[in-house]
N, C-alpha and C positions, 0 to 999 in steps of 0.2 A: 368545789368551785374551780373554774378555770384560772389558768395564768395569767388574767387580767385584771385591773382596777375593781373591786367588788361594786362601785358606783354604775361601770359599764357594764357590767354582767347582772345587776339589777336592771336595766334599761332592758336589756336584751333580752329576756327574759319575759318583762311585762309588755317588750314587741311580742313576742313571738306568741303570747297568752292571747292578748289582743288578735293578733294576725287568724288563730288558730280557731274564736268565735267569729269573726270576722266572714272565715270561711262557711264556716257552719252555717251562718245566718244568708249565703246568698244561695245555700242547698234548697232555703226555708223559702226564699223571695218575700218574708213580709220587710217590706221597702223602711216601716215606722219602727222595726228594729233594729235596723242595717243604720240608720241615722242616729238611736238613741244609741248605739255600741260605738258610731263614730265619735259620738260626743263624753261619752264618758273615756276612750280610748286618748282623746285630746287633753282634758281632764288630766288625766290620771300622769300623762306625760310631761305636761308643765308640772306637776308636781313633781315628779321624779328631775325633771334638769332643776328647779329650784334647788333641791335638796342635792344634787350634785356639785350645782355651782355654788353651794353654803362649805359641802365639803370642802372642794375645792379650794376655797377662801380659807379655811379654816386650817386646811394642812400646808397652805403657804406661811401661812402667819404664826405657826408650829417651827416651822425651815428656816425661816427667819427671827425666831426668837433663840432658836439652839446654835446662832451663829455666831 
C-alpha cells in the first residue's frame, strides 16, 4: 500500500476498478450496461465516503481522547 491514508487508497482504487469497467463496457456500446455500472459505480462510492467519513470521525475522537 502506498504512503497514503488507506481510506484514500481504498477509494482509489475502487475508482480506478470502476473506471477500468467503465471502459470496457463503451468498447461493448450496450448503453443498459454502461447506466447499470454507472449506478452501482455511485452506489459503491457513497459507501466508501460513508465509511471514510465514520473513520474519520472515529480517529478524531481517538486524538482527542489521548489528549
Amino acid at each position: 500500500m502506498p504512503e497514503i491514508d488507506p481510506a484514500a487508497w481504498l477509494a482509489d482504487e475502487a475508482h480506478a476498478a470502476f473506471a477500468a469497467q467503465r471502459d470496457l463496457g463503451r468498447a461493448g456500446g450496450d448503453a443498459a450496461a454502461q447506466i447499470s455500472l454507472a449506478c452501482e459505480s455511485l452506489k459503491t462510492t457513497t459507501r466508501l465516503m460513508h465509511v471514510i467519513a465514520w473513520l474519520a470521525t472515529r480517529r478524531g475522537e481517538v486524538i482527542q481522547a489521548g489528549q
